[in-house]
BAFI-3210 file (N, C-alpha, C; in Angstrom, 3 decimals, decimal comma, padded with zeros to 6 digits):
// residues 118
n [1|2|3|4|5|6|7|8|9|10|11|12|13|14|15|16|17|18|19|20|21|22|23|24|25|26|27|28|29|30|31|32|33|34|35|36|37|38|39|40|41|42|43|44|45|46|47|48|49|50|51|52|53|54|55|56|57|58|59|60|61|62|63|64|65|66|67|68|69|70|71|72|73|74|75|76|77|78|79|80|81|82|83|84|85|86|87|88|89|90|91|92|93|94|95|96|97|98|99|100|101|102|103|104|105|106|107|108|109|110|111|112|113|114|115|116|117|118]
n.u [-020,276|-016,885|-014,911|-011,905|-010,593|-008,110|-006,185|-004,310|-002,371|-000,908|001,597|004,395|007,753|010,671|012,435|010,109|007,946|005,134|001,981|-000,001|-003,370|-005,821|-008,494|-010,895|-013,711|-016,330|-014,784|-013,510|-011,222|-008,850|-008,002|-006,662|-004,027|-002,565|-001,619|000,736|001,331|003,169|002,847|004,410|004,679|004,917|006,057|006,159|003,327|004,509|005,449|005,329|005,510|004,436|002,142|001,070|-001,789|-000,765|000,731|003,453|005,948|006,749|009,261|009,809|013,164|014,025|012,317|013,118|013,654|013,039|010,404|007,056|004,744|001,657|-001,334|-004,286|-006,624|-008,670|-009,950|-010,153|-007,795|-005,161|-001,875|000,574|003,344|005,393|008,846|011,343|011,141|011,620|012,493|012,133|010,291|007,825|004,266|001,601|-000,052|-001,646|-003,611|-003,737|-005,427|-005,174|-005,901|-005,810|-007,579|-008,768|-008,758|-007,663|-008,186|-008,464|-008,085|-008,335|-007,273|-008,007|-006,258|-004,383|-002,131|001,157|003,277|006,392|008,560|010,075]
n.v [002,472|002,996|001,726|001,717|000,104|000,320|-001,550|-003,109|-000,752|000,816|000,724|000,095|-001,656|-000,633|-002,486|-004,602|-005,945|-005,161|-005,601|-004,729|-004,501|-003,957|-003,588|-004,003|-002,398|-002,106|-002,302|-003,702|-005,719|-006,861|-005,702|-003,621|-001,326|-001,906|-000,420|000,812|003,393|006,281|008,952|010,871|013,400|016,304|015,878|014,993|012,603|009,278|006,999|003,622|000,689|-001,079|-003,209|-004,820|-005,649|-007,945|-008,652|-007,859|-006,253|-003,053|-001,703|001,101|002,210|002,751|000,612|-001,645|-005,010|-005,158|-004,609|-006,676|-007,050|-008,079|-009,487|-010,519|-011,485|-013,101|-012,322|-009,258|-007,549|-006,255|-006,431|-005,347|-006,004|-005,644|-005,255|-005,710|-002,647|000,923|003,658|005,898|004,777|005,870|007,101|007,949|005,527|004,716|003,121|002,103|002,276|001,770|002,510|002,429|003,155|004,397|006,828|007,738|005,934|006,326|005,746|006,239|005,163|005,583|005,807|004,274|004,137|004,331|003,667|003,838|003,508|002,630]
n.w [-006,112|-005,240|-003,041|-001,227|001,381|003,766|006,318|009,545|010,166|012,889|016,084|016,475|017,363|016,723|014,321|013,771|012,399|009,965|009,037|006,266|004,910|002,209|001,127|-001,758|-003,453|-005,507|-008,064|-010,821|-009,485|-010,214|-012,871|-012,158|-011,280|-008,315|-005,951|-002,856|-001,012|001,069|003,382|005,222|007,974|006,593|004,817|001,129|-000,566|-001,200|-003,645|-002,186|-003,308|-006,103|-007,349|-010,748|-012,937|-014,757|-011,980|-011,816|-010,316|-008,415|-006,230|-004,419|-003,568|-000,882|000,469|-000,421|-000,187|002,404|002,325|001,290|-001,292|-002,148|-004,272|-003,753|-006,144|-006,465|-003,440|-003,821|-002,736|-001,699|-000,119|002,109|003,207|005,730|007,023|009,553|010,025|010,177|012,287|010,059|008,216|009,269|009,060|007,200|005,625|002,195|000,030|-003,572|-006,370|-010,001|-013,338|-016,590|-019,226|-022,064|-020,215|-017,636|-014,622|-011,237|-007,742|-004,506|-000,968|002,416|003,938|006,350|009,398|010,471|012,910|014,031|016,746|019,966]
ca.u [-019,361|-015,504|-013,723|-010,621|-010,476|-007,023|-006,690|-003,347|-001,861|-000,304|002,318|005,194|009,111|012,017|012,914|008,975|006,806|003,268|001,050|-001,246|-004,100|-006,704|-009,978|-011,313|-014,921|-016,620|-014,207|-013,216|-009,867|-007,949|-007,808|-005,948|-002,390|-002,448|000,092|000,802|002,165|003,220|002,853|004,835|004,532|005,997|006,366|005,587|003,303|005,716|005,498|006,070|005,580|002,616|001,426|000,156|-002,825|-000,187|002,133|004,702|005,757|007,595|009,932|010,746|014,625|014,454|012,384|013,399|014,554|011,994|008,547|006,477|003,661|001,177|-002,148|-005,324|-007,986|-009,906|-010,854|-009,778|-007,005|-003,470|-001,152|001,750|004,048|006,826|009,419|012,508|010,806|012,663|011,634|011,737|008,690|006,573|003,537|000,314|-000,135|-002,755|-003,549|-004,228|-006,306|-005,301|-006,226|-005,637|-008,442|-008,836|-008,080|-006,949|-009,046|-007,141|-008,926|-007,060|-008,152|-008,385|-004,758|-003,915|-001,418|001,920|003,764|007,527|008,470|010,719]
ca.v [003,349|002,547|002,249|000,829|000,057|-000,156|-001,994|-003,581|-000,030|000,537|001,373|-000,850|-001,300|-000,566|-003,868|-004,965|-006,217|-005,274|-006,475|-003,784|-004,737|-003,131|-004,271|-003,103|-003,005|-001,270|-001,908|-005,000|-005,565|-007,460|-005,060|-002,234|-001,831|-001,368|000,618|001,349|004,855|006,896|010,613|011,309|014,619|017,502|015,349|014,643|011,241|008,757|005,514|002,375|-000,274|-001,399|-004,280|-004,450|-006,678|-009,294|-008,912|-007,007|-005,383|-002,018|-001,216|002,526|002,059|002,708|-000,427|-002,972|-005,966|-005,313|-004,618|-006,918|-006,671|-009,405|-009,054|-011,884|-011,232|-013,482|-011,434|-008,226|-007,305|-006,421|-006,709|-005,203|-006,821|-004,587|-006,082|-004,634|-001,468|001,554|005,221|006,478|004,073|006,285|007,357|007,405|004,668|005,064|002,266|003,383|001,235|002,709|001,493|003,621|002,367|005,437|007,615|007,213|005,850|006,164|005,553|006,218|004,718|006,918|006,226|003,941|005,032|003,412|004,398|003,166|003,764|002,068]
ca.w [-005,395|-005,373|-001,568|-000,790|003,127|004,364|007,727|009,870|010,680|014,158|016,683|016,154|017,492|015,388|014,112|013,832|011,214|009,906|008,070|005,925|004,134|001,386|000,510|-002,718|-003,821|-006,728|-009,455|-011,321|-008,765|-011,164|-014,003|-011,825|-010,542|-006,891|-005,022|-001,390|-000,532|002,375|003,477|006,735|008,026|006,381|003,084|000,074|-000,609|-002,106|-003,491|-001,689|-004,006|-006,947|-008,320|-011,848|-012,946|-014,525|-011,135|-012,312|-008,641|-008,603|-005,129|-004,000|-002,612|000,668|001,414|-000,873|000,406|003,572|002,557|-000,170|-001,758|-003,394|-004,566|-004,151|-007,052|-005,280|-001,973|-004,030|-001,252|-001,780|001,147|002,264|004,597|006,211|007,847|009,680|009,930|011,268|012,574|008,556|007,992|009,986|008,086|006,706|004,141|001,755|-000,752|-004,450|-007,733|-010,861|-014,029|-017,760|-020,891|-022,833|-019,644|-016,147|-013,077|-010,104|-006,357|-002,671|000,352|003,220|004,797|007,592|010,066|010,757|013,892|014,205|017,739|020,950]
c.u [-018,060|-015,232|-012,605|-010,457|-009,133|-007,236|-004,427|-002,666|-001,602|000,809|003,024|006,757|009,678|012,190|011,184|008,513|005,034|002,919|-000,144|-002,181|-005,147|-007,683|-010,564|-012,935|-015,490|-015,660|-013,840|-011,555|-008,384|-007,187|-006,810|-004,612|-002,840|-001,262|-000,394|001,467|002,296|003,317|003,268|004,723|005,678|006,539|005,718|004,757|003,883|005,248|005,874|006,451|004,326|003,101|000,884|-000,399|-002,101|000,961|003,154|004,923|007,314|007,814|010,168|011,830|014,637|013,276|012,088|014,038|013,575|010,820|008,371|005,302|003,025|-000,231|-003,387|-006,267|-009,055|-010,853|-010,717|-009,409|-006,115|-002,601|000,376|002,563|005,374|007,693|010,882|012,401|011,514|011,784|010,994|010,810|007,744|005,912|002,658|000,205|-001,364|-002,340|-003,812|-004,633|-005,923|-005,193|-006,502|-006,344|-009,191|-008,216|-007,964|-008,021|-008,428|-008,730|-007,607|-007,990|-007,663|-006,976|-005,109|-002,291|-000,285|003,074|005,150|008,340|009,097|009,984]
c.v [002,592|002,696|000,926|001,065|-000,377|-000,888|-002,552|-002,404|-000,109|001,232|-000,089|-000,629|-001,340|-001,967|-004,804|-004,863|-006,247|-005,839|-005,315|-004,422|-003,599|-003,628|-003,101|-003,574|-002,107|-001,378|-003,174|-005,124|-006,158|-006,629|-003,548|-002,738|-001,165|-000,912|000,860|002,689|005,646|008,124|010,532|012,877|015,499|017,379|014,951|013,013|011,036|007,513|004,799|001,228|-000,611|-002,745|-004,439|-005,616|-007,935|-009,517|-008,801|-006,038|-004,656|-001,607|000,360|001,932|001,812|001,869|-001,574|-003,897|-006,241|-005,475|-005,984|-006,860|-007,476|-008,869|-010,752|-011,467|-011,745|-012,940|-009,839|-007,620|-007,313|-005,835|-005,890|-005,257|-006,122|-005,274|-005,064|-003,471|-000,552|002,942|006,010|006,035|004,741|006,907|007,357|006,597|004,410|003,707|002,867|002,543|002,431|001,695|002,920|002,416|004,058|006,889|006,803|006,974|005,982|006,586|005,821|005,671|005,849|006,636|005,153|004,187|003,653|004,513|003,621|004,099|002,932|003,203]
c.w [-005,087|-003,934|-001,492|000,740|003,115|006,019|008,057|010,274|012,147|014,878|016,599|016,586|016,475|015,407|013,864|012,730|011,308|009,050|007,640|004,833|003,186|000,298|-000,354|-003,022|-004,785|-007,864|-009,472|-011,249|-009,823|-012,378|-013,584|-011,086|-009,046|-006,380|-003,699|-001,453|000,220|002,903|005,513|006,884|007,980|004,722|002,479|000,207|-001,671|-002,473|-003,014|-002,398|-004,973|-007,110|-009,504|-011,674|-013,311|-013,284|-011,183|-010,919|-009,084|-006,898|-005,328|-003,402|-001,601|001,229|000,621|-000,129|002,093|003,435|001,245|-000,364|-002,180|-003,269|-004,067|-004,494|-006,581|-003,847|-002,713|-003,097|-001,564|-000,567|000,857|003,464|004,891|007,335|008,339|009,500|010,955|011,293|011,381|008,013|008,486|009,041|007,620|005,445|003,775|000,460|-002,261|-005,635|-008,444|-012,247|-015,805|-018,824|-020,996|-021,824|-018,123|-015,256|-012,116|-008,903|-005,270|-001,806|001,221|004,281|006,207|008,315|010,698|011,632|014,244|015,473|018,846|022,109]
res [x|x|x|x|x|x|x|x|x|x|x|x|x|x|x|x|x|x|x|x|x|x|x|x|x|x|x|x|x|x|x|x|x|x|x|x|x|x|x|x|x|x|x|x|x|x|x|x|x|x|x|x|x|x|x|x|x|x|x|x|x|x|x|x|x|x|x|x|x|x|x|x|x|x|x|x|x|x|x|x|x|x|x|x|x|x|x|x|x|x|x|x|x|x|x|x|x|x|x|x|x|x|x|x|x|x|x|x|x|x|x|x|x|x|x|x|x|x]
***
């Protein structure tokens, strides 16, 4: 059985950094691109940023230069570190394994919750 546990979500000031994590288990972690992505209410979920298996990392715009992303095959866990976060960060962030050999696998974790707030 495949789960991806997110964890590190929170209530956080403008100007404040998190720290999100996502523990994978059931699938051979290495071989999939991981992505973070965020569903605030009222919108669409969007991408934040992936990872592919050789570390090839893909930014959405509006938080390059703040968030990053890295992966450790070893604990199967890819991180995303938000920094200089502002009210538009607010959001549910859901982690996501996806991995294409003949067709698509794709997994979500169940959303942790990021609250940007003074």
């Amino acid at each position: 059985q495949v789960q991806l546990v997110e964890s590190g979500g929170g209530l956080v000031q403008p100007g404040g950094s998190l720290r999100l994590s996502c523990e994978a288990s059931g699938i051979i972690f290495s071989l999939y691109t991981m992505g973070w992505y965020r569903q605030a209410p009222g919108k669409q979920r969007e991408l934040v940023a992936n990872i592919n298996s050789g570390g090839r990392i893909n930014f959405s715009g509006s938080v390059k230069g703040r968030f990053t992303i890295s992966r450790d095959n070893a604990k199967n866990t890819v991180y995303l570190q938000m920094n200089s976060l502002n009210d538009e960060d607010t959001a549910v962030y859901y982690c996501k394994a996806t991995k294409y050999v003949q067709r698509e696998y794709v997994y979500w974790g169940q959303g942790t919750q990021v609250t940007v707030s003074s």
